[in-house]
N, C-alpha and C positions, 0 to 999 in steps of 0.2 A: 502288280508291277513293282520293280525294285526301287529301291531310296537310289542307285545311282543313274537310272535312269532319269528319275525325276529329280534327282540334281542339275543333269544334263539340262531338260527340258528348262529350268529354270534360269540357269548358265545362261542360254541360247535366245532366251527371251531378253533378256536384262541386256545381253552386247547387241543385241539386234533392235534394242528399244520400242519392244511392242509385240505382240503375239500374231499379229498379221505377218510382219518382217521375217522373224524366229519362223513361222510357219514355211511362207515361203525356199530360204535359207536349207529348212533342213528337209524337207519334202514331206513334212508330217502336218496334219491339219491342223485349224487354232483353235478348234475346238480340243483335240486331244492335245493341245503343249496345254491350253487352260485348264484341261482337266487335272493330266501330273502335276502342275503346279498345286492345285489346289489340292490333290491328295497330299501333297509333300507339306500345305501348310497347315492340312487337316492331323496328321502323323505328328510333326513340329509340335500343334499347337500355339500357332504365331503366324499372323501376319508378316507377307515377306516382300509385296506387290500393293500398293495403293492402286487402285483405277478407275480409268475413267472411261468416256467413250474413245476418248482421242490420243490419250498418253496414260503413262505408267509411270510410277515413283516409286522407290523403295523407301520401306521404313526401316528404323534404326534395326533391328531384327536381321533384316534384308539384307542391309548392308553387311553385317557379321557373316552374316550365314554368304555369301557371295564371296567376302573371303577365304573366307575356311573351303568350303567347297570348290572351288578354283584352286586353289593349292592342295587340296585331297587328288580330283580328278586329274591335275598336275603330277600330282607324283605317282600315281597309278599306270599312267600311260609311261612314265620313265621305269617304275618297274615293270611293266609288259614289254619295253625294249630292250630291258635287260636279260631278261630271262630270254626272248630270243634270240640274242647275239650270243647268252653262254650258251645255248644249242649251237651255235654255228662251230665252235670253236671244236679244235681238234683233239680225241682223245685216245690213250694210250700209249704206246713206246712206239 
């Protein structure tokens, strides 16, 4: 699976505060958002999710990496709307 994937996955769980929520949300099970995540922290090398039965925390890691990643996938999607409006646009004489 790709790193922006499981960026996503990781995104998804953190604003939805929990992997049942996140699961729900995106229509993907919480068994596989738990798995990307855990591949993404396994690739990292870092703890990015404390857990528990009941709730989730980010550690210092976590937090970084939620920034940066949210402003990556941020400008990602503004470059994919860029590149399809210069499609739209008209060319020639």
């Amino acid at each position: 699976m790709d790193t922006l994937t499981r960026m996503r996955a990781f995104i998804s769980v953190v604003e939805n505060e929990g992997f049942s929520a996140a699961a729900r949300k995106t229509g993907r099970s919480k068994a596989l958002l738990s798995k990307y995540v855990r591949e993404l922290e396994d690739e990292l090398g870092a703890l990015l999710i404390n857990r528990t039965t009941r709730q989730i925390a980010l550690t210092a890691a976590g937090e970084v990496y939620l920034s940066r990643a949210s402003a990556i996938l941020s400008d990602l999607e503004s470059l994919n709307e860029e590149a399809r409006e210069a499609t739209g646009e008209a060319k020639g004489t």
